[in-house]
Every structure is written in structure tokens, then in C-alpha cells.
N, C-alpha and C positions, 0 to 999 in steps of 0.2 A: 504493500500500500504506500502511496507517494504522500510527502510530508509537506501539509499547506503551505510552509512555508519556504521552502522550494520552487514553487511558481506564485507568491504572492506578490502581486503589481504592489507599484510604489504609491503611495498614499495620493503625492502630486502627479501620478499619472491619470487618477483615473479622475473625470469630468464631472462636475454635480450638475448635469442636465439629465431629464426624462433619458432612457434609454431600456435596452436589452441584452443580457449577458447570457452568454452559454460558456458551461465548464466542460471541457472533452478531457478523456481517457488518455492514457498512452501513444493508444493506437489513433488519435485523434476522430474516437467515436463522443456524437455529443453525448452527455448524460445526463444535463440537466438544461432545462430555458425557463429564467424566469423573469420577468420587467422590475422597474424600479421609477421611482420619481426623480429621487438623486442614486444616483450609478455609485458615487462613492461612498458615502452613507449605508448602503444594501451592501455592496461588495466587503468593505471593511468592515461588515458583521460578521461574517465565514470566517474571517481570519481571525479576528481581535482575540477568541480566545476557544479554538474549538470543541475544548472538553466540554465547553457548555450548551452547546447544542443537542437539538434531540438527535436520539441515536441514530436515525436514517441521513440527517440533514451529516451529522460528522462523518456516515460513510460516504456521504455522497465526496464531501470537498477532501477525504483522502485516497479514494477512488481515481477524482481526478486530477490530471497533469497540468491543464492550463486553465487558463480563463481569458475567454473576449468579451468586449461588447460590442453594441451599435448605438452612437447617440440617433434622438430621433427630434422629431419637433414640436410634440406633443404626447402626454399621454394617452388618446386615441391609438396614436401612432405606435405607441407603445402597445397597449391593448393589439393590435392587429397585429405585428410582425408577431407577437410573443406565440399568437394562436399559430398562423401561419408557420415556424419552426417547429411546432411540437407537432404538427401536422406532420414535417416536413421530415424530422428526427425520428420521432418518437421515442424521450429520450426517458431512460427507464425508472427516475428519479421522480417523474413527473407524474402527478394525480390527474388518471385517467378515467374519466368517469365510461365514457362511449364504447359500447360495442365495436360488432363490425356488421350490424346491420343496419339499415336505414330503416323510416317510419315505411310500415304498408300502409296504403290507401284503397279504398273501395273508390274506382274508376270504370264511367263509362265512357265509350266513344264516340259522342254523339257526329265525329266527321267525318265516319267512315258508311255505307250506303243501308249497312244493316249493323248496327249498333253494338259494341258488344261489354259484358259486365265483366271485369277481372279484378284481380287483385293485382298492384303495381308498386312498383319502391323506384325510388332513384326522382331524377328531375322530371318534373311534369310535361305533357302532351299538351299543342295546341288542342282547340276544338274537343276537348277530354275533361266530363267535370267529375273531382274527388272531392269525394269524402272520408270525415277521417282526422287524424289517421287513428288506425285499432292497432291494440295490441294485446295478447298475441296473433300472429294474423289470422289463426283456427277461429278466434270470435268472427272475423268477415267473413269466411269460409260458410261460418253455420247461419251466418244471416240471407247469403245469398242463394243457398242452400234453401232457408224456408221460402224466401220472396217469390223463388222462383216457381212457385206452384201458383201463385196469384196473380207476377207477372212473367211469364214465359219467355224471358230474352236470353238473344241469342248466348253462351259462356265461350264456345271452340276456338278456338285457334283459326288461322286464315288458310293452314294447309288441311285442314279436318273439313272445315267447311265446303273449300275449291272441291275434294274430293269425295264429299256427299253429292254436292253439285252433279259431280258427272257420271256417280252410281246410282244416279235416284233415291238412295236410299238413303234417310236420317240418322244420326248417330241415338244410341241409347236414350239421352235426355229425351231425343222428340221420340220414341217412342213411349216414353214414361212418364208426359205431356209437363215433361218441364223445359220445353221449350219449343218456345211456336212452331219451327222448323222451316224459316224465311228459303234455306238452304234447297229445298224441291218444292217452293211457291205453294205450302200451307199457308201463308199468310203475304199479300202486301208488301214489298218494302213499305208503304207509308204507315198501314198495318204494322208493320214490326216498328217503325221508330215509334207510333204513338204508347207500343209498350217500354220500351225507352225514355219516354219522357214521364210517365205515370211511375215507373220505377224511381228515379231521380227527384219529382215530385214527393214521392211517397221518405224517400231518405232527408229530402229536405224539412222535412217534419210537416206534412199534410196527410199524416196518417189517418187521422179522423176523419176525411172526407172519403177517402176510397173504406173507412168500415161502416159508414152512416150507407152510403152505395151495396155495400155488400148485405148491409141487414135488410134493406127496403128489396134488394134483387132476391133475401132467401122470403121475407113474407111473402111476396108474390109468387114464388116455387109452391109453396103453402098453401094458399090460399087455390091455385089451380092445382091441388093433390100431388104433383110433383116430388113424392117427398125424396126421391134419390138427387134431386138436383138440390134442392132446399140441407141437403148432406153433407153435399158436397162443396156448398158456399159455407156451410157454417164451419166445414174445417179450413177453409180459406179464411174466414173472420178470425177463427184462432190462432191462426198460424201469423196473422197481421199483427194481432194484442200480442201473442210472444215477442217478435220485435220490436214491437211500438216499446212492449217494457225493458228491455236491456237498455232501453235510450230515452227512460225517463228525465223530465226534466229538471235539474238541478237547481240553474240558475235562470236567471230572464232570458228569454229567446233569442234575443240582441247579443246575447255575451259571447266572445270568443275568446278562450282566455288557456292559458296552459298552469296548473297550480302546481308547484315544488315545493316538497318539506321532505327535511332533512333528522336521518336518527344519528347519531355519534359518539362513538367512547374515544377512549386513546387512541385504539390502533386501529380503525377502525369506521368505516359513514356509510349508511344505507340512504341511497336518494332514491323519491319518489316524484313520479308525474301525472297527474289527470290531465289527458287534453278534454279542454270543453268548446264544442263549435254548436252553437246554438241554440244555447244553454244546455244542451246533451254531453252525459262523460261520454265520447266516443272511443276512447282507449285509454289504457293506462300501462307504466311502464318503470323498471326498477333498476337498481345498481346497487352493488353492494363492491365498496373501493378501500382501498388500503389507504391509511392516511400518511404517507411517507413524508411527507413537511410537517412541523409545526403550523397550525393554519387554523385559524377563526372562522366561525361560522359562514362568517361574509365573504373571508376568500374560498371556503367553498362552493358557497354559490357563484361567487365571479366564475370559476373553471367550471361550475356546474352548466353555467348559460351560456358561458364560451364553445364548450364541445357541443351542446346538444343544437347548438344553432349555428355552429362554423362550419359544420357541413352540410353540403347539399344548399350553400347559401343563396346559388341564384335563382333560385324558388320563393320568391316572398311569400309566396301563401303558407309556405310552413311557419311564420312566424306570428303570431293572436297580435290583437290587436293589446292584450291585457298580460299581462306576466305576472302571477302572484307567486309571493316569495316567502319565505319565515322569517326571513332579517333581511336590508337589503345590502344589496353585495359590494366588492372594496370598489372602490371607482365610480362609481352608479352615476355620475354625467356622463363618463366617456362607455357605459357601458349604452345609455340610451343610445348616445350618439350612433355608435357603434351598429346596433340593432333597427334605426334606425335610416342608417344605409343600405341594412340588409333587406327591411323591408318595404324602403322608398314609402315610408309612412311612419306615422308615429307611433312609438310602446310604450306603453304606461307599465313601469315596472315598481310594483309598491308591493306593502303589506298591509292585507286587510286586519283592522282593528274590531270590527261587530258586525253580525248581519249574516247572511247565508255564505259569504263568501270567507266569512273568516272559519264557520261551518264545516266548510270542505276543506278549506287548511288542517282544520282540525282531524278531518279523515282521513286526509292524505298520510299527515304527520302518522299516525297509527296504523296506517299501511307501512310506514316506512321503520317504525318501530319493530311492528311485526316481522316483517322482513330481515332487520339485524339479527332480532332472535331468534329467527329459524334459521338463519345462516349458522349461527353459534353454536345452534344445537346439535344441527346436520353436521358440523365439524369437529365439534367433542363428542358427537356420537358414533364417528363412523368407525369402525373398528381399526383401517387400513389406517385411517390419522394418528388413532391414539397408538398404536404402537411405532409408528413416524415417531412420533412426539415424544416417546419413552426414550427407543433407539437414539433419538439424537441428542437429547440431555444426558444419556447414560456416558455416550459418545465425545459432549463437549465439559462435562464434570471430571470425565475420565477414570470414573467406579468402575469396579471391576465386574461386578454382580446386577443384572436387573433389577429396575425399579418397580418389583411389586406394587408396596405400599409406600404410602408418602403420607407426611403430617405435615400439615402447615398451624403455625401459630399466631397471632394476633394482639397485642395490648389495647386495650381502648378503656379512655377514662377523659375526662373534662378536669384541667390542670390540677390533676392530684388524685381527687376524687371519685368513688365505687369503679376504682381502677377493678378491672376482670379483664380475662382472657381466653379466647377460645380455641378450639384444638378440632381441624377437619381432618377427614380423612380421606384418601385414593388412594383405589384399588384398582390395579390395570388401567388406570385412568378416567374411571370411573368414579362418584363419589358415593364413600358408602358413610350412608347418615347414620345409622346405628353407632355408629361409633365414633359421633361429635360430641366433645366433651366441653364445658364451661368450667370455668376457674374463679372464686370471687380471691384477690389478694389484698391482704390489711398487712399493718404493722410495716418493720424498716421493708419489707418486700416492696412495697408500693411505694418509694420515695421518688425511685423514677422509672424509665422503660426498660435497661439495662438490669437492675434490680429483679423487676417485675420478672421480665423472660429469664432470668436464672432462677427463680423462683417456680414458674410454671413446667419451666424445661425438667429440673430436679422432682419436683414432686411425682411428674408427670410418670417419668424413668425410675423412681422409686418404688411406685408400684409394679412397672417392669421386673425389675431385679428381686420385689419379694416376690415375686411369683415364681420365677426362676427357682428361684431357691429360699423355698419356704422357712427351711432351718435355718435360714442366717439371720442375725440380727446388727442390722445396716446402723450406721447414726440418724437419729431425726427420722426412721420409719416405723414408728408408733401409729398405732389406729386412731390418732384423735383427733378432732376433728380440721384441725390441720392439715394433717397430710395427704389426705385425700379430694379431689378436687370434688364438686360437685355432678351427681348421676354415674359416679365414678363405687360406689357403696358392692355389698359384696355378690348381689346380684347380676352384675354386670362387669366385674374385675377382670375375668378372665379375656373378655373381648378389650377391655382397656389397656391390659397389658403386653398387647400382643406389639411386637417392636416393628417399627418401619425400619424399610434398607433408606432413606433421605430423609429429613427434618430440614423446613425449609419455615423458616422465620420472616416476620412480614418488617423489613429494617435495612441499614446498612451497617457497615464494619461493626460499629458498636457494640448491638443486638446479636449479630454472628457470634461472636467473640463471647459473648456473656453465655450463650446456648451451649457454645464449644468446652466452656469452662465447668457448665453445671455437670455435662456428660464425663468430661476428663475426672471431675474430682470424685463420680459416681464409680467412677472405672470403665467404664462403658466404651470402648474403640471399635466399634462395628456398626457405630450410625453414622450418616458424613450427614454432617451443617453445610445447608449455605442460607441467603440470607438475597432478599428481591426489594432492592430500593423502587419505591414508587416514580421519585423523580424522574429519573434518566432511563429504568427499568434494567438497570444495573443490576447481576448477579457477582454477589460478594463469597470469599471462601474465609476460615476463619483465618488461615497464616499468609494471604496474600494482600497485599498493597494496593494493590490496582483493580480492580472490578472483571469481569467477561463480559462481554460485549454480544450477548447471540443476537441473531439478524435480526430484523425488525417482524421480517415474514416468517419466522422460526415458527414452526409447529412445537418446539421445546418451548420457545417464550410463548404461545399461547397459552399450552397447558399452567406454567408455572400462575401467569397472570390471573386464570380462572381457580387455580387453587386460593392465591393469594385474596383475591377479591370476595370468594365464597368464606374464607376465616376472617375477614374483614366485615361481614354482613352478617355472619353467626354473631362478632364477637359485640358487636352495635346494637344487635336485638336485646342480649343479654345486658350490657351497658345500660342502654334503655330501659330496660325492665327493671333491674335494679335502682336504678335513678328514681323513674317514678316512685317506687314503695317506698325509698328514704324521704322522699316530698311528701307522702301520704299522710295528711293529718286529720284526725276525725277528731271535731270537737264534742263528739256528741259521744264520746268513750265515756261510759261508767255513771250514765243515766239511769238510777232505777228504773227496770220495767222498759226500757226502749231497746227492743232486737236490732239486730241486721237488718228486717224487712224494714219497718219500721222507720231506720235510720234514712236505708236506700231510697223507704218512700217520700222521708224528707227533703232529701237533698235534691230528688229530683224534682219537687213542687216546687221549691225556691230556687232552684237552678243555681246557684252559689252563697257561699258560706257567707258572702257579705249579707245577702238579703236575708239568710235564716237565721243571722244572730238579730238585725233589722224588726224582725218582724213582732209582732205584738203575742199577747196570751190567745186570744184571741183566733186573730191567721192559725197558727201553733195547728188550733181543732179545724181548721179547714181542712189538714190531711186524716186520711181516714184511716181508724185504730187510735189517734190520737182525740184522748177526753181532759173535759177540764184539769183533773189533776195531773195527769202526763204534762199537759201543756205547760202548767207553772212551774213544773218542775225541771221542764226542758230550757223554761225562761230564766230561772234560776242560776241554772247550771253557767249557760251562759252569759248570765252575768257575772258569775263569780270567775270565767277563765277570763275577764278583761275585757274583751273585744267588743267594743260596741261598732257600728256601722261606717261610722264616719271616721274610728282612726281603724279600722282595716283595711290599711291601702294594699296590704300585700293578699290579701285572701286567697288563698287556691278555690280554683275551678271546679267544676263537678264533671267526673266522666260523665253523661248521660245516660250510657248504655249501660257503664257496670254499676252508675250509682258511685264510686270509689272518687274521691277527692283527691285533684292532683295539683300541681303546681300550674297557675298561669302564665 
């Protein structure tokens, strides 16, 4: 790997004008393009200190050999060349949202002598009006598919047709009367285009005219006894309402608009699209991209509207007249501008704030949610991944032995305090919950995080080693209620002590170090520590200096991140749990004669402890069970803990649902 600063320009080389920088390889392949406002500003970040970059952004600038740029003369200008190189490169550093297919449309040909419906991608046709566009294109498939029993146009190809033409004979569809069959003069050319324009009609959303048409054609079958024809329209009425509903409408009939929302963790962004033409979703469409830059919501949306509209741009019709957004993206003058030339019209690129439009945002967004997490699932579930992901940690740790089982640990506490810790587990890469443990730690344990994880780590392994060997008597492995963590009792000891081959701690050096030490002073040399910094997502060992670096794309760093982040959510619950019950105060403890129900049905009539110390003898009997003498006696009570209404400014809150008094 080449050392940034071996090709790092001089400070006064490089220009603080708008521009565009590309960094190339050895081999002088590019690897990266990205723009800048000021060129030297953006450049002299790579360099100024590269350990501190994210871990993709540092392989990139050690990756490569050089660095150019292009001054330009506006950030437009900027914006366009930067597209046009990653178009040009595709450089592998770069977040890539696009496939490699373009949008399908539902096109017919109205310039051709007998009209024909297909399915089309790429740049638009004179004389050829789409709709559209759908995605997957199986949804146009199954549309054209129904229509075509109501209107009969032509589908074939021009070499199927020519040669029905000259065998007399029609192809399948016009035998199976899904299709007029213009091809042996069934019908008209003027005959077939008018079913051509009734179909194009019928998508441009005048659906209800051709089914008000179809209901009065089957009463009339009806009414002259017909009833085989009267049948047969009323499966043509149904087969219209099938389509009519896949293309309900959403927004006002006016709207043409494309909606993008965006799901995102660290390594990680699922984008989502609805196109809407006519207030109908007429397709929709997803990505799921690796996040290799550091990048803000906003700069993903900038590369998100760059790729999805840079190609295939000399089609203005592929761009709405409305672009709704979740945030709006970096640049957003020069991104209209931009978009703006593309579609020789103006875009209104915003964020809806209320209303149906902010609505669909909202669906989008949980399409795009859903999305990430079936991505995530699909990939820590598939068997081939997770032992990828075993193999190549096992690989870059350099253990001798498979990673069976694996433990991750967690500290969680708010500056000091109901400091706890939780303890997951993986198996074949799998998590097995049976065997998640909670830790509450008091006394010098809890002073700080170090403390705490030598604390959790010992106790944890203590019960390992008595199990091991029951006859031995360890230091500090007494049954009391100390040494055993919580859910950890003798019920469940045998699954708790079962030892992992890695213990992987949720910290850096520190934390490692303090794990490594509880294990060493236990005697224990057959578990290896390491130790996954959230920051940089650094993997630490306990006797090295310097961190490991796995790739960003690492199926090892996925696994470790979703171990680390599952002991991170265990340990937050229990955190939380505990927190609450310390805030828990019931003023209404040690009331003659007042239960639990009682209580609960207090608190939940007054809805906080302000209003129930508030309230009169009186109110008191408004809840039911509570009688005159209950009441003064609840008054009483209350008056003697202090609290009267107006100095309990701190009062906790009342769960609702459990009735349980919490901290507000």
C-alpha cells in the first residue's frame, strides 16, 4: 500500500477554486472522483492526518498513487464533470447506487400502421407514448396480460406478424382472442388503432369510462337473456377493476412526482423510489449500497439523484416535474440547475412537511427500512456467508481453532450509575438467546469501564472454571450473591458455563487489556480477546499497539458489528430496566388498606403524582374501592411525606399501562 505522503501535492499547488479531483492506482486506474468547492480545502483533508479517517476513505488515499484535478467555473460545472467521470471510470471507491438496468416503460406505437403494446427500456421513440415507468417489469407484463382480453392489440414482433401475414394464419394470442389479429384483416387497421387509443386512454387513467361502458353493455346482454355474453363482459369488468386497483390513486391527478427515502446505519443505505405519474405509484424501485465514504444524508441523496437521472438523460420525460426527498441534498441550487437542463423544465426538488405527500414519504421510508433489514437478515442468515465470515476472522485473528462460539460483552450505564452488563452469544454465527446473560455491577467494580469489564469478564469465567472443576476452591468463587451474574443461578449454570473459543469486548485497547487480564489472573489461556472500537471499527488485540484494519466489505467485520451491536441492545434494555425501578417511587407505600389495584387505580385516575397529592378528600372517593375513610387516610398520608402540589416540581410520571411510577 502506497504512503499518502509520497504523492501528496504541495499545499500552494493546489487552487481554492470549485473543481474535481480523481486519485488513480499505480497502474494509473482511477479509484476515486469526487468535487469540491475549494480543491485545496477537500484535498488537504486526505492528507492532514489519515488515521483519522473512516476506514474505507484511508484505504482509499493508501490504495492510491496520485492525485489530479480539474479547476472548473462553477459548481454546476463541478456537479457535471464529477457525474460524467464516474460514469466514465467507475471508480470502485465511489457510492454506487445504479444498477445496470434502465427504467421499463409500458409503450405503445401509435406511428407504426397497426399499433403495437410492449415493454421498452432505453431512450424513447418518436410517435410512441409510455407509461410508466414499472418496476419490476413482471408488474407491466401482468397488466398487459389482463388489458389484453378487453382490448385486443396487437403484442408480436414485426417479423411474427410479416409472417402470419403470409401464412394466413394468426399466432396463439389471436387464436385465444387476445388479440384482434389486424395481421389476416380480423379487424381494420382503423379498427385496430381505435383499440390502441382506448388502451392508452384506458392507462391514462379513464378507467371508469370504458367500466360504466362495460356495465350498461352487460345489463343489456341481461336484459335480452344473453346471459353467456352478459359473462363474458362481466369478466372483462373485472379484469379492468384488477388494474384500475394496482394504480390507485395516491396523490392528485396532476402530480408527477418520483419520492426517495433513504434507511442507513454505518456500513450500510437502502434507497427507495415510488414513481408517481398521475397521481398513480406506477412502479417502484430499491438499492441497497455500501456506504464507502463518510457521507451525510444529503450527500446521499446528491449521488442518489445524480445516478438515477445521469443516465439515459436525453429523455426529459424521465424526469417529474416534483422530486420529493427526506433531506434535501448537498448543492441543491446547482443540483436544480442541473436537473433542470436535463429536463429543459423546471424540478421542484423539496421535502414534504404534512399532507399526503409527506404520507408517502413516510411509506417509502419503510419500504426502505424494510429493505435494509431483509438485506441483513438474508446475509447473517445464509449459511455460505456465515461461515465466509467465521473463515475469514478465524483467518485474519490468526486462531488456530474455529470459531464455534463467540461472546460479546457490553458496559452500559449513565456517568456512573446502574452501571450493568450484558453477555450475547454465537453459535456458528448464529445467535443463540438462551444463553444471554445480564450482569448488574456495584461497589469499586463500577468506578469505571475498565473496572466494570474485568469484573464481568472474571465473574463470568469463574463460573466456567467451577464447573470445570467442581472440587476446586478458586478465590472470590463463593455462591453469594456476588459472584454470580444475574439468570446465571443453578438452573441454568451448566449452559452458562460453557467456554467460547473468542470473547470479543464492545471497546478499545483499554477494555481489551482489562478482559485479557481478568482471564490471565483466572489462568485461563485458551480464550483469545479482542476488542471492536465503535469509532473507526477498529479490531484491537490485547498485546498489540496498533489496531487491524478488516475491509470495510469484510463479511468478518459484518459479523463482529452485529454481534457487537446485539450486546449493545441486550445491555441498554437491561440498563433501562434497571434505571426505571431505581426512579420508581410510590408515594402511596404503606397506606392502611390501599393494594396494588387500588394504588394502580389511583395513579391512573390522576394520571401523575402531582395531581394525586393535588387532589382533595373528596376527588380521593371519585376512584372506585376508595371510601370516605380510605380517602383521608390517603390525604393524610400524603400530607405527612411533604409534597404538596405546587413544590413538586420534580414529580414522576405515571406509566399508564402498568400503572408503575416513573421518572419524567
Amino acid at each position: 500500500m502506497a504512503d499518502p505522503a509520497t504523492y501528496r501535492p504541495k499545499t500552494g499547488e493546489i487552487p481554492q477554486d470549485p473543481g474535481v479531483y480523481r486519485f488513480r492506482d499505480q497502474h494509473r486506474r482511477v479509484v476515486y472522483v469526487g468535487k469540491a468547492k475549494n480543491l485545496r480545502s477537500r484535498l488537504n483533508s486526505y492528507f492532514a492526518n489519515p488515521q483519522g479517517l473512516m476506514p474505507r476513505t484511508r484505504a482509499m488515499v493508501h490504495t492510491a498513487a496520485s492525485v489530479e484535478w480539474t479547476v472548473v467555473g462553477s459548481e454546476l460545472e463541478a456537479l457535471q464533470l464529477e457525474y460524467t467521470w464516474i460514469k466514465e471510470f467507475n471508480p470502485r471507491f465511489n457510492v454506487m447506487f445504479r444498477d445496470d438496468k434502465s427504467y421499463p416503460y409500458l409503450a405503445v406505437t401509435l406511428g407504426e400502421k397497426y399499433p403495437r403494446v410492449q415493454v421498452m427500456r432505453g431512450d424513447r421513440r418518436k410517435d410512441t407514448r409510455y407509461f410508466g415507468p414499472f418496476y419490476p417489469a413482471k408488474a407491466i407484463r401482468e397488466t398487459v396480460d389482463t388489458l389484453l382480453r378487453v382490448f385486443p392489440v396487437r403484442t408480436c414482433s414485426s417479423g411474427v406478424f410479416k409472417r402470419a401475414e403470409r401464412s394466413g394464419r394468426p399466432c396463439l394470442l389471436g387464436y385465444i382472442d387476445k388479440c384482434s389479429a389486424p395481421c389476416i384483416g380480423r379487424v381494420s387497421p382503423e379498427e385496430h388503432r381505435e383499440l390502441a387509443v382506448q388502451f392508452c386512454d384506458f392507462m391514462s387513467g379513464q378507467a371508469n369510462r370504458f367500466i360504466r361502458e362495460l356495465e350498461q353493455k352487460m345489463s343489456a346482454a341481461v336484459a335480452e337473456l344473453d346471459y353467456e355474453s352478459a359473462a363474458r363482459v362481466r369478466d372483462d369488468i373485472a379484469a379492468l377493476k384488477r388494474v384500475f386497483e394496482r394504480n390507485t390513486v395516491v396523490l392528485s391527478e396532476d402530480t408527477d412526482a418520483d419520492v426517495f427515502a433513504l434507511a442507513e446505519d454505518e456500513l450500510e443505505a437502502a434507497a427507495q423510489v415510488f414513481h408517481v405519474r398521475g397521481g398513480r405509484i406506477r412502479g417502484q424501485r430499491g438499492w441497497v449500497v455500501e456506504k464507502v465514504e463518510d457521507m451525510t444524508t444529503a450527500d446521499l441523496v446528491e449521488h442518489l439523484l445524480q445516478q438515477v437521472y445521469g443516465e439515459g438523460s436525453s429523455s426529459n420525460n424521465r424526469i417529474p416535474r416534483e422530486v420529493l426527498v427526506p433531506e434535501m441534498p448537498s448543492n441543491e441550487e446547482q443540483m436544480r440547475e442541473w436537473l433542470y437542463g436535463l429536463r429543459g423544465a423546471r424540478v421542484d426538488i423539496r421535502v414534504p412537511q404534512r399532507g399526503d405527500k409527506a404520507t408517502l414519504l413516510g411509506t417509502v421510508a419503510q419500504n426502505a427500512a424494510d429493505s435494509l433489514r431483509l438485506h441483513k437478515s438474508r446475509r447473517a442468515g445464509d449459511i455460505t456467508t456465515r461461515s465466509a465470515a467465521l473463515q475469514e476472522l478465524q483467518e485474519a485473528l490468526d486462531l488456530p481453532m474455529p470459531l464455534m462460539r463467540i461472546e460479546c460483552f457490553d458496559i452500559s450505564h449513565v456517568q456512573g450509575t446502574n452501571v450493568v452488563a450484558s453477555m450475547v452469544v454465537v453459535e456458528d454465527g448464529l445467535p443463540r438467546k438462551s444463553d444471554y446473560r445480564r450482569f448488574s455491577i456495584t461497589g469499586d467494580a463500577a468506578r469505571d469501564d475498565t473496572s466494570s469489564m474485568y469484573d464481568v469478564i472474571s465473574r463470568r469465567f469463574r463460573n466456567y472454571l467451577a464447573e470445570r472443576n467442581p472440587l476446586d476452591s478458586l478465590p472470590g468463587t463463593d455462591d453469594g450473591a456476588g459472584s454470580l451474574p444475574e439468570e446465571a443461578k443453578a438452573p441454568s449454570r451448566q449452559k452458562f458455563a460453557y467456554p467460547p473459543n473468542l470473547v470479543v469486548v464492545d471497546g478499545g485497547q483499554p477494555q481489551v487489556r482489562a478482559a485479557a487480564r481478568a482471564l490471565e489472573d483466572l489462568g485461563i489461556d485458551d480464550v483469545f480477546v479482542i476488542g471492536l472500537a465503535k469509532r473507526l471499527e477498529e479490531v484491537w488485540l490485547p498485546e498489540g499497539d496498533f489496531p487491524i484494519i478488516l475491509p470495510r466489505a469484510s463479511e468478518g467485520l459484518f459479523l463482529l458489528q452485529r454481534i457487537r451491536d446485539e450486546a449493545h441492545r441486550f445491555a441498554l434494555a437491561y440498563h433501562r430496566q434497571k434505571r426505571g425501578k431505581s426512579m420508581t417511587v410510590s408515594v402511596l407505600d404503606g397506606v392502611p388498606g390501599l393494594g396494588p389495584a387500588k394504588r394502580r387505580s389511583l395513579l391512573k385516575h390522576f394520571g401523575s403524582v402531582r395531581k394525586l397529592k393535588a387532589a382533595s378528600v373528596e376527588e380521593l372517593q371519585e376512584v372506585q374501592g376508595v371510601g370516605p375513610a380510605l380517602a383521608a387516610t390517603i390525604r393524610r398520608q400524603l400530607a405527612e411525606d411533604g409534597g404538596d402540589a405546587t413544590g413538586d416540581a420534580a414529580a414522576p410520571a405515571v406509566n399508564m399501562m402498568t400503572g408503575e411510577i416513573v421518572d419524567s
